[in-house]
VEXDREN-914473 format. One line per 10 residues: number of its first residue (from 1); for each residue x, y, z of C-alpha. Coordinates in steps of 0.2 Angstrom, whole numbers. Layout:
BEGIN
NUM	X/Y/Z ~ ...
END
This chain:
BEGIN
1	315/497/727 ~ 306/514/721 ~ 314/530/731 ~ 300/539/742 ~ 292/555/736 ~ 302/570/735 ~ 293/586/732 ~ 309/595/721 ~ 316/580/711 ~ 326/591/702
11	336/597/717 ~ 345/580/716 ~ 354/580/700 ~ 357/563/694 ~ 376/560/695 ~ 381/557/675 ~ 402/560/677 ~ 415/557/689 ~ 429/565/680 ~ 434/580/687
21	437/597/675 ~ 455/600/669 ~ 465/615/676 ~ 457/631/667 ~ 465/642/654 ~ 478/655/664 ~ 468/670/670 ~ 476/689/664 ~ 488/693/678 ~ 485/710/687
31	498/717/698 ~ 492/720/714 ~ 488/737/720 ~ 503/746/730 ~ 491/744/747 ~ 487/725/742 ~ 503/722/757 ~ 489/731/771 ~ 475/720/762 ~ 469/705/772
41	475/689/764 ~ 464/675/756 ~ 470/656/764 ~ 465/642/756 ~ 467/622/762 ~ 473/612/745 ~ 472/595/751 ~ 471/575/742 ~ 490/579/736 ~ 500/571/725
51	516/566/741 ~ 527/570/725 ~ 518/590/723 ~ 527/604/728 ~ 527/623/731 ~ 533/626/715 ~ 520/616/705 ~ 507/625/715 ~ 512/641/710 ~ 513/639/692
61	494/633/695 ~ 487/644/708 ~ 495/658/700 ~ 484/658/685 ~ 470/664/695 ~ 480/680/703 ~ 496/685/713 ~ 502/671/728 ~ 507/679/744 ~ 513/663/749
71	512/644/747 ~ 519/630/760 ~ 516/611/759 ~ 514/605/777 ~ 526/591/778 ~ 533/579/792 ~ 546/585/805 ~ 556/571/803 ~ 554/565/786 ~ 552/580/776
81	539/569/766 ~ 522/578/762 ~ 507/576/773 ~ 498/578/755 ~ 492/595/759 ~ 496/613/758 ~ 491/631/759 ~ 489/644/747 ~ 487/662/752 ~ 482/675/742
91	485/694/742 ~ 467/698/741 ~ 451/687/744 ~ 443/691/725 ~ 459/679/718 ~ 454/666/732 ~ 437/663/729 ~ 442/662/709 ~ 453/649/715 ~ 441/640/723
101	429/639/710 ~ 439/637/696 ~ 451/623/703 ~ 443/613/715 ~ 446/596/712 ~ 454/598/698 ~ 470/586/693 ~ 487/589/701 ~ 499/574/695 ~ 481/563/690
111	475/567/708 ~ 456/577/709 ~ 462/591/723 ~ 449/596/736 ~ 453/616/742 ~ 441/624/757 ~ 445/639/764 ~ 457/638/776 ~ 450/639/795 ~ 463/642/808
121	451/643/824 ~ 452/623/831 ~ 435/627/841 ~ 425/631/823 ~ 434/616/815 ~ 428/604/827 ~ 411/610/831 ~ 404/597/819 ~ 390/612/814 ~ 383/610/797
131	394/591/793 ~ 383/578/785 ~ 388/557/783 ~ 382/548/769 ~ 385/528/767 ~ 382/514/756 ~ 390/527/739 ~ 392/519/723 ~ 412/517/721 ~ 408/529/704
141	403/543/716 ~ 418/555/720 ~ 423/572/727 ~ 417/581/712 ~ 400/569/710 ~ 396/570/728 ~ 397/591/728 ~ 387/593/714 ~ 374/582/721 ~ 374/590/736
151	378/609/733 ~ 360/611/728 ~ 355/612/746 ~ 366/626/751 ~ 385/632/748 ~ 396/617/754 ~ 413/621/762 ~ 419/604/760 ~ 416/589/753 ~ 424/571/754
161	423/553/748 ~ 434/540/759 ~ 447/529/751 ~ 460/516/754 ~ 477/516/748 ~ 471/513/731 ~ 461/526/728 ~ 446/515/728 ~ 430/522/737 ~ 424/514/754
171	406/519/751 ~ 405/534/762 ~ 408/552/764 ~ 405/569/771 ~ 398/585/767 ~ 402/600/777 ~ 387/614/775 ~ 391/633/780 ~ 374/633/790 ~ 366/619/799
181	350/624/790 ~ 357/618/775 ~ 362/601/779 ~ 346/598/789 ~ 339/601/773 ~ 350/589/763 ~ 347/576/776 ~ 326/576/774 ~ 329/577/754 ~ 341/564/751
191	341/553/764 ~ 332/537/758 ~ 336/541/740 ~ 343/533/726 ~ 361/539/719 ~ 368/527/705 ~ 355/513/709 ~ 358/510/726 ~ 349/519/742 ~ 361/530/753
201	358/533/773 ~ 362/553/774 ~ 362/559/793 ~ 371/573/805 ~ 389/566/808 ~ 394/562/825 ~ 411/561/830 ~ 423/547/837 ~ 420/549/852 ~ 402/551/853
211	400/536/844 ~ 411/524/852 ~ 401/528/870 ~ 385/524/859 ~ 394/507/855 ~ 400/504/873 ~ 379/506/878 ~ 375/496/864 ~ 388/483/870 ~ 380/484/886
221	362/480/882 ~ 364/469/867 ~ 352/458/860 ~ 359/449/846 ~ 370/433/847 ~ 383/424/837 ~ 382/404/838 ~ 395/393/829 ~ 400/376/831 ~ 385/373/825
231	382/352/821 ~ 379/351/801 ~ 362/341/804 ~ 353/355/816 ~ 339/361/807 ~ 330/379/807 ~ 316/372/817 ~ 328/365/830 ~ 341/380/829 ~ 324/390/833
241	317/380/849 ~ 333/379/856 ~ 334/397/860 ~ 315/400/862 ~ 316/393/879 ~ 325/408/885 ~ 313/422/879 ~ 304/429/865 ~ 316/427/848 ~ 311/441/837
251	324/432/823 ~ 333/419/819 ~ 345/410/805 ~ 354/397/803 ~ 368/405/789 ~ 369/389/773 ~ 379/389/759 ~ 371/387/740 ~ 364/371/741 ~ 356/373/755
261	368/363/767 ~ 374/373/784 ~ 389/383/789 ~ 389/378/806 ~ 384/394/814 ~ 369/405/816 ~ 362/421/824 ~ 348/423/835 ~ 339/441/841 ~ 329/442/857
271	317/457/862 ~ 324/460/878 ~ 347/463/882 ~ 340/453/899 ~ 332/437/888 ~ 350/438/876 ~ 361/437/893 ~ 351/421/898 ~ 353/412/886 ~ 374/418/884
281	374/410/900 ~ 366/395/899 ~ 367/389/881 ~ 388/394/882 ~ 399/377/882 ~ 385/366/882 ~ 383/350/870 ~ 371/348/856 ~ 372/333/845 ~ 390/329/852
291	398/347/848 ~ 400/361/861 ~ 393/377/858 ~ 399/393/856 ~ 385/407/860 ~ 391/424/863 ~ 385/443/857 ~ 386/446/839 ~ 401/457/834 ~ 406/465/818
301	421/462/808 ~ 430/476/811 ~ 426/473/830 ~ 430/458/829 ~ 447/461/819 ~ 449/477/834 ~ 448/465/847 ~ 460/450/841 ~ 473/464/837 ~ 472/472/856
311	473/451/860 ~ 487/450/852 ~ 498/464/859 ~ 494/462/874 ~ 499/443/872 ~ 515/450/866 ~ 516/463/878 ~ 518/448/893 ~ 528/438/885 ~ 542/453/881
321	539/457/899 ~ 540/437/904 ~ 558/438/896 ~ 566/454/899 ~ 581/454/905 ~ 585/435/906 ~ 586/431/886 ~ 603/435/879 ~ 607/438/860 ~ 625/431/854
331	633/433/838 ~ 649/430/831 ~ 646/411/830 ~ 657/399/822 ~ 649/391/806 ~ 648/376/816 ~ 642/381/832 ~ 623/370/836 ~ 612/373/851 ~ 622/360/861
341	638/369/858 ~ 630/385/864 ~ 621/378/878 ~ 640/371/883 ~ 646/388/883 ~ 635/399/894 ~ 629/384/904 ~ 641/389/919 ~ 632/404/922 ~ 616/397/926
351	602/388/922 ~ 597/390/905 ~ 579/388/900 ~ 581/388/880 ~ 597/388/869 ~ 595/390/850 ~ 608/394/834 ~ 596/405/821 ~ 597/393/803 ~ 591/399/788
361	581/387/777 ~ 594/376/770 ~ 600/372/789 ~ 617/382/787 ~ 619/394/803 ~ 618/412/800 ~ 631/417/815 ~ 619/422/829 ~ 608/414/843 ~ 599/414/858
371	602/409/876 ~ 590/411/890 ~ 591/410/908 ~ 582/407/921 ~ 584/422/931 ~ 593/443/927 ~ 608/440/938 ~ 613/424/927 ~ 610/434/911 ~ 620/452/919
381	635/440/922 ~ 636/427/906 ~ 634/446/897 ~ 649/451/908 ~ 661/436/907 ~ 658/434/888 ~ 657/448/879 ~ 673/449/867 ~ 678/432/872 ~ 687/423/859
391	679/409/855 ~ 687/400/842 ~ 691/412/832 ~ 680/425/832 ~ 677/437/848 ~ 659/436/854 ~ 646/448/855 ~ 635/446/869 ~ 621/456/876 ~ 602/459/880
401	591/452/867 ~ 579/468/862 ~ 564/471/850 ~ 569/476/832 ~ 559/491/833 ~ 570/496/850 ~ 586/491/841 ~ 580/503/828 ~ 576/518/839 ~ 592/516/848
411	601/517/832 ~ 593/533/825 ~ 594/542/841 ~ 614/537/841 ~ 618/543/824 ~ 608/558/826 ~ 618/561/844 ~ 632/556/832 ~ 630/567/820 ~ 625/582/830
421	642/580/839 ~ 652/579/822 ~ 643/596/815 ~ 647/606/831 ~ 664/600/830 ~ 665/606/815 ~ 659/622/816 ~ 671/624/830 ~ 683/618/818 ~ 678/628/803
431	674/616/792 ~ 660/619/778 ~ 646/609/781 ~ 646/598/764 ~ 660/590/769 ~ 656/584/786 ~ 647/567/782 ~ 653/565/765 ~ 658/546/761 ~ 677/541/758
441	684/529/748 ~ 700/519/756 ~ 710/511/742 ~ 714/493/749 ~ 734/489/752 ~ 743/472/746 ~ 736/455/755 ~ 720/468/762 ~ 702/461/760 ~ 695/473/744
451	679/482/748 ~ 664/476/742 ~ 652/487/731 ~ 642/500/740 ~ 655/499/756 ~ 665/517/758 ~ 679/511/765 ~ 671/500/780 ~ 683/486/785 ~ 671/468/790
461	657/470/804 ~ 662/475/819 ~ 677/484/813 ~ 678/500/813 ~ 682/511/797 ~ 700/516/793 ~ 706/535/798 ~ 713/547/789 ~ 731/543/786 ~ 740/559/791
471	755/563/780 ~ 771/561/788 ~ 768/557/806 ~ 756/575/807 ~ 744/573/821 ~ 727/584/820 ~ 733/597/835 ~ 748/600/820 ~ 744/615/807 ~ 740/608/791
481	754/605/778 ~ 756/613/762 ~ 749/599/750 ~ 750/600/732 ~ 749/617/723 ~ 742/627/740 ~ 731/614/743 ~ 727/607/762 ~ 733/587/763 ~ 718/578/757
491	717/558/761 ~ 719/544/748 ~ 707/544/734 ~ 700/558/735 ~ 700/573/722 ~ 718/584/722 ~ 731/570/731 ~ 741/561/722 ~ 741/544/720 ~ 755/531/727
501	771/533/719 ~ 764/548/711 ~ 777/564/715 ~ 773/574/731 ~ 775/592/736 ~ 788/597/747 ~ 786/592/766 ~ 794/602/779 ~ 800/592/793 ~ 805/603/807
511	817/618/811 ~ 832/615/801 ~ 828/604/790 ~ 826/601/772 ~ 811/596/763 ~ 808/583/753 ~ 801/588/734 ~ 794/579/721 ~ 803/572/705 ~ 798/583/693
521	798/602/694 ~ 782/611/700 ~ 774/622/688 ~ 773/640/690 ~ 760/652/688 ~ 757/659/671 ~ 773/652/667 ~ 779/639/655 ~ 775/620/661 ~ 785/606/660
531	786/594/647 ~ 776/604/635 ~ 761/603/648 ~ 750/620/647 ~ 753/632/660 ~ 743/634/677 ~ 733/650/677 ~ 735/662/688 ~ 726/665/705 ~ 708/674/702
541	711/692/708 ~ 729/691/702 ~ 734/704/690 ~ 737/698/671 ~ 758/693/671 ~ 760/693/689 ~ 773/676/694 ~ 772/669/706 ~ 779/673/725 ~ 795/674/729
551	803/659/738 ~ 800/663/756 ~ 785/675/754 ~ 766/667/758 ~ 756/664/744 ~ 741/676/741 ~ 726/672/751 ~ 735/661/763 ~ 741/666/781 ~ 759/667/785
561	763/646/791 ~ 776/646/807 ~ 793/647/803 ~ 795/629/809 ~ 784/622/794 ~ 792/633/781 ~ 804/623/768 ~ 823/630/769 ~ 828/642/754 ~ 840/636/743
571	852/643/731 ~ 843/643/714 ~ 853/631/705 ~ 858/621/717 ~ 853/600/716 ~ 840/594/725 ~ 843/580/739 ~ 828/572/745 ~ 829/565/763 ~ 820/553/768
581	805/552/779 ~ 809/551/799 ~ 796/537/807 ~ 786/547/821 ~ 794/546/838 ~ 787/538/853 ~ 787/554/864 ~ 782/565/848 ~ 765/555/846 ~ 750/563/855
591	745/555/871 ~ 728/553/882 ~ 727/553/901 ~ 713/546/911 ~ 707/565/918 ~ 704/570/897 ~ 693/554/896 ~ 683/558/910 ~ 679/576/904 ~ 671/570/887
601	656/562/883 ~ 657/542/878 ~ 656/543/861 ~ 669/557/861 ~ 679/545/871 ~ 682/531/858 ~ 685/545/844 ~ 699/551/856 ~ 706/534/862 ~ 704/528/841
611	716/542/835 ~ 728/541/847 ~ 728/522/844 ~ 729/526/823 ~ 744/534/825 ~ 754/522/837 ~ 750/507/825 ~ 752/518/810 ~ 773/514/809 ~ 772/495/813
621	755/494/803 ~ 752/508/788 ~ 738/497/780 ~ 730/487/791 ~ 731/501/806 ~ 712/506/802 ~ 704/488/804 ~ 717/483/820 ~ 711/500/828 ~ 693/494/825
631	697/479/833 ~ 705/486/849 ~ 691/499/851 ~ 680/485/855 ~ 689/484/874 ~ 685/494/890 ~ 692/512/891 ~ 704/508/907 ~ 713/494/897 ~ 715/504/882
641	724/518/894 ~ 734/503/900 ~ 740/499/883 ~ 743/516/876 ~ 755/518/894 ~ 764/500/889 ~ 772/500/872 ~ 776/479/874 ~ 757/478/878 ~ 752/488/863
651	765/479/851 ~ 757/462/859 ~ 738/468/856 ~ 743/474/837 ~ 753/456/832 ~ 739/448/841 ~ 725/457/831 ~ 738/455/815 ~ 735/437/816 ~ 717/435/818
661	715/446/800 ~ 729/438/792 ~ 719/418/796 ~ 704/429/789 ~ 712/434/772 ~ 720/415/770 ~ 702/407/777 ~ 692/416/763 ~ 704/426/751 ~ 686/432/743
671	681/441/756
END
């Protein structure tokens, strides 16, 4: 097909090269006059980024040109992950325009940029004054190939080639002229034209909305129609009559393959939206040669694909709404638990309308399942009576069944409450804020599960993660106790505690008595270490030959402790007796009333009730008191207060809970 006459062939340059310029050689840098700071600044849109670029990278480039003010990629509020554009403002509007000459599109980590001045008014952004469309591009053309085709009509603000995911082209794009004259003047020049073989339609761009009330009249009076089911022996002729009857067919087809042979559907075009809705009607559902037709108006893939999608959600819309609140999820299921045992279960709460065990594809059960009901109040009460219950010999975790995108929302928003709450409690504290989430490793005891790879010290589902074992029976309202070498006590595994059996500092416990000390001697400052060892330098600050204080006297840098956590002096000289360590009292362990509870949020309520449990099971239960509290945080506030009040109820929970993990450990010694 020949391109129609253009008076000034030469203003459309054939497009030879898509490969945009490298980044050019750095420009002199000239230091900006002392009254650049009153100077308007340049701002210029940096977009088609790299998600990886940052604001350093961009300096080193856009500095070339002349001295940044300021650079910022905008990135998301939640994610911190680029939006893959940026702005770069300039101290004074010479160094912006040189910027956007010189390094529009070029590569920034193998990606063409695209800079425009920055427009901060939304009312000139959307005015849609001077934007051209063009569609049906060769995928050769891109940012750069489209400007230079089109600058020759007048100075382009922007320009842009749609792509996927790939980076392929989707065969259209926009140019945005400064002046509308302009762009009516590309659009008589190169509409109809050939770029790269093939003709492009270029035309004023109309927005969303515009179009789409456009499609909803064109949807109103259409004229074309889509038939399928179509029998494989109808001929054109046939195909042609048959819709004829209904008013004047300016087209017709019957779609074949390459031999010739039909697809089974066709389209038919009438003169008049009136003639098109007559034969919809009529021809709709009726049998030709033993099949029934389908007529209907002709849609486009995209609409097509539009439409099944809003089917679809809607579809999945009712039937979440048809189930809400009467399907239950349970897990926690015995390995061999079927549909009938589970059904067996929760039958005496109602009537249940479906009951199924989740299998993967060898048929083995993977622990959870599904019952339904018939009615909410069934589901409210079978979630009531058996939640936690023991069946077998795993408790059961019963409640609402929910979308995962739900489950997933609930989650973030409770481990950012979560978190929130552990910063300010920290910050109440004291606490630097590098240490507040920072993961622990609990060492396992003798005839405790190990923890698997990747698990910070995280006891089986459901469980929650050991505590801190406090040294000594010290509760957190306590002052902290001198740890080794004038450190705070640190907990297992972690850098600057000892390890077990390793020697300890000295621990005061109480007024009047004497504390226990390590096995070997503790080195002194600048002085001569044990064994040959090298000696411990001296605080930073100190002067050079200062020793250390003496006995009795607080170390430098460190407040005066209480006289009741200070260690005895003794005669130097005299042997050392170590005594040993006193198991925590019953009246000396901390304690929670029911009026406390009330006063703190729900989630501050199971930190409170887990610590005070901790340290109760603590003496009866050093290494397994993290995973039994887990377990017993799992019932109702009010019965915890009950057990923490009965000391025979809270020895009977803990042997009880004892039990269950010690037929775990002999069940699966792996684990």
């Amino acid at each position: 097909m020949s391109s129609p006459a253009v008076q000034q062939p030469e203003s459309v340059p054939v497009v030879e090269s898509s490969i945009p310029p490298s980044v050019p050689v750095p420009a002199p840098y000239n230091p900006p006059a002392p009254q650049a700071s009153t100077a308007p600044s340049a701002s210029l849109y940096v977009g088609e980024l790299d998600p990886t670029v940052t604001e350093a990278m961009l300096f080193e480039i856009f500095n070339m040109i002349g001295p940044v003010a300021s650079i910022r990629v905008c990135r998301d509020a939640v994610t911190r992950r680029s939006l893959g554009y940026a702005y770069v403002n300039y101290l004074n509007a010479a160094d912006g325009e040189r910027a956007l000459e010189q390094l529009n599109y070029s590569l920034i980590k193998n990606r063409a940029c695209r800079i425009m001045w920055s427009q901060r008014d939304p009312a000139l952004r959307k005015t849609g004054q001077g934007n051209v469309f063009i569609k049906n591009l060769d995928e050769a053309i891109d940012n750069k190939a489209l400007h230079d085709t089109f600058v020759a009509f007048g100075n382009v603000l922007s320009c842009k080639v749609a792509t996927d995911e790939h980076g392929r082209s989707k065969g259209y794009g926009f140019v945005h002229y400064e002046t509308a004259e302009a762009a009516d003047n590309a659009i008589k020049s190169v509409n109809g034209m050939l770029l790269n073989d093939k003709k492009v339609y270029v035309g004023h761009h109309i927005s969303r909305k515009e179009r789409q009330s456009k499609l909803d009249e064109m949807k109103a009076q259409f004229t074309n129609l889509y038939i399928k089911n179509l029998d494989t022996e109808v001929t054109q002729e046939e195909f042609t009559e048959l819709f004829t009857r209904y008013g004047n067919v300016t087209s017709s087809l019957v779609a074949t393959d390459e031999e010739g042979k039909s697809k089974g559907f066709g389209f038919v075009n009438y003169e008049r939206h009136e003639e098109a809705q007559r034969a919809v009607d009529e021809l709709h559902d009726t049998d030709l040669k033993g099949k029934k037709l389908f007529v209907a108006r002709a849609q486009k893939k995209a609409e097509r694909e539009d439409e099944l999608r809003r089917s679809y959600e809607q579809a999945k819309l009712e039937k979440l709404s048809k189930y809400q609140g009467i399907n239950l999820y349970i897990k926690n299921l015995e390995d061999d638990f079927d549909d009938d045992k589970l059904r067996a279960e929760f039958e005496p709460f109602g009537a249940i309308t479906s009951c199924k065990v989740m299998r993967d594809e060898k048929g083995t059960s993977k622990g959870f399942g599904f019952v339904c009901f018939s009615s909410p109040d069934e589901a409210t009460k079978a979630v009531a009576e058996m939640n936690n219950k023991m069946i077998g010999t795993k408790p059961l975790y019963v409640s609402l069944a929910q979308r995962r995108e739900v489950r997933r929302q609930q989650l973030e928003s409770q481990i950012a409450q979560r978190n929130q709450i552990r910063m300010q409690q920290a910050a109440a504290a004291g606490v630097p804020g590098g240490y507040i989430n920072g993961p622990m490793y609990y060492p396992p005891g003798p005839g405790f599960p190990p923890q698997g790879r990747g698990m910070m010290g995280y006891g089986q589902p459901g469980m929650m993660p050991p505590r801190i074992r406090y040294p000594n029976g010290q509760v957190p309202s306590m002052p902290p106790v001198p740890g080794p070498y004038g450190q705070g006590p640190q907990p297992y595994g972690m850098p600057g505690y000892p390890p077990r059996g390793a020697p300890r500092p000295p621990v005061a416990r109480g007024p009047g008595s004497s504390p226990t000390h390590p096995s070997v001697p503790m080195p002194r400052a600048n002085g001569p270490a044990p064994n040959g060892g090298a000696a411990r330098p001296a605080p930073q600050g100190a002067p050079a030959g200062s020793r250390a204080p003496p006995p009795g006297a607080p170390a430098p840098g460190r407040a005066p402790q209480p006289a009741y956590n200070k260690p005895q002096a003794r005669p130097q000289g005299a042997p050392v007796t170590a005594q040993p360590a006193a198991a925590p009292q019953q009246s000396s362990l901390p304690n929670l009333t029911a009026d406390q509870l009330a006063a703190a949020s729900p989630m501050e309520q199971k930190q409170m009730l887990g610590e005070v449990i901790y340290m109760r099971i603590v003496p009866s239960q050093p290494e397994l008191a993290g995973k039994i509290t887990g377990m017993l945080l799992e019932m109702d506030n009010n019965e915890l207060l009950a057990l923490l009040d009965s000391e025979e109820a809270m020895n009977a929970k803990v042997q009880e809970a004892n039990t269950v993990l010690q037929e775990f450990t002999t069940k699966d010694p792996q684990q």
